[in-house]
C-alpha positions in Angstrom: 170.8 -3.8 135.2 173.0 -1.7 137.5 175.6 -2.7 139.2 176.3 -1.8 142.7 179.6 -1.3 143.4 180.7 -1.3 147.2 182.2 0.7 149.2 185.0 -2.4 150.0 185.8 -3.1 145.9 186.3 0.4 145.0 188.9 0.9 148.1 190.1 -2.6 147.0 190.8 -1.3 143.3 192.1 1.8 144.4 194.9 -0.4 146.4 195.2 -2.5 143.5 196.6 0.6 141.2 198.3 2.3 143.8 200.2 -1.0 144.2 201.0 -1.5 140.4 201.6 2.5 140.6 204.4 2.5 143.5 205.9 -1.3 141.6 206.2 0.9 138.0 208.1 3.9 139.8 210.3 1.2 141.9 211.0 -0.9 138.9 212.5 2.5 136.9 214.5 3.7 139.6 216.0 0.4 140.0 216.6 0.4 136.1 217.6 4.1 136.6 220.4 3.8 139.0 221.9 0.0 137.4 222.1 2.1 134.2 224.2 4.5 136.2 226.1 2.5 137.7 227.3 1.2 134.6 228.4 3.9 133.0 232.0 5.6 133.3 231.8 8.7 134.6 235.7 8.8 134.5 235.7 9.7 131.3 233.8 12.8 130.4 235.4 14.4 127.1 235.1 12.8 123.9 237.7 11.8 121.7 236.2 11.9 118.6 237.9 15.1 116.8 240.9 15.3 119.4 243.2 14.8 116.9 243.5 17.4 113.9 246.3 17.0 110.7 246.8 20.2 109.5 249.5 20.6 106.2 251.7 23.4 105.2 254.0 24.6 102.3 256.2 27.4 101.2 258.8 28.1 98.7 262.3 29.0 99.3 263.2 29.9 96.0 262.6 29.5 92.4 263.4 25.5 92.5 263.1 24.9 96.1 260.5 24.6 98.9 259.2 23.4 102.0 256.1 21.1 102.5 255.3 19.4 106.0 252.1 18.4 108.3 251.6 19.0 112.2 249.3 17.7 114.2 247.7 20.0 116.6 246.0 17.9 120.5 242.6 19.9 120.3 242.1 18.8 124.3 245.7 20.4 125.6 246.5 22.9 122.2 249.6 21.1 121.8 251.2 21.2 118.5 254.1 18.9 116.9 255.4 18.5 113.8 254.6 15.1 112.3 256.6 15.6 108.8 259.3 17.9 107.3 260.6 18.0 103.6 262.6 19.9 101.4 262.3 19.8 97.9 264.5 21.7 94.8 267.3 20.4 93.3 269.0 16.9 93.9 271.5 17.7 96.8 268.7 20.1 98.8 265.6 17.4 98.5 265.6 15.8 101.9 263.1 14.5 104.6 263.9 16.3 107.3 261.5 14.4 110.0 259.1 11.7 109.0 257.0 11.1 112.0 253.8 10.2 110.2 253.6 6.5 111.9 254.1 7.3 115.4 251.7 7.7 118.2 251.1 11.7 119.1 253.0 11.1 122.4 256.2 9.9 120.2 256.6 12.9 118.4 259.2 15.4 119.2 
């Protein structure tokens, strides 16, 4: 029981993959280039980390000191200072710049 296969089906099924062949590879470049159309190439740096808080203190004396925090732009190495306090006695405790709520472009 042997089959004879002709000449005429084998070109035939040859087409037949070539076709489904050439349809796959058009389908994914379609896919390819609507996937990169749709993304934003405008924006290529992450923001995630951009921002770091970094915290400080120092003592001026034997009752009196400094604490404060500044936040440093990791993208442009900008730094501000976001808060400023003295502390010691009663008349030299102040807050000297509270900035802490503000966006990083609002601090002077």
């Amino acid at each position: 029981m042997h089959q004879v296969i002709s000449m005429q089906d084998s070109n035939k099924n040859w087409r037949d993959k070539s076709l489904f062949f050439a349809l796959g590879v058009l389908s994914l470049a379609v896919v390819g280039l609507l996937l990169g159309a749709a993304s934003d190439y405008q924006n290529t740096s992450p923001n995630y980390g951009r921002f770091q808080v970094s915290s400080f203190a120092t003592r001026l004396g034997n009752e009196s000191g400094v604490v404060g925090a500044f936040v440093v732009d990791t993208v442009s190495g900008e730094t501000r200072t976001a808060y400023l306090r003295t502390y010691g006695d009663p008349p030299n405790s102040t807050a000297v710049k509270n900035d802490l709520k503000k966006p990083f472009i609002s601090i002077q």
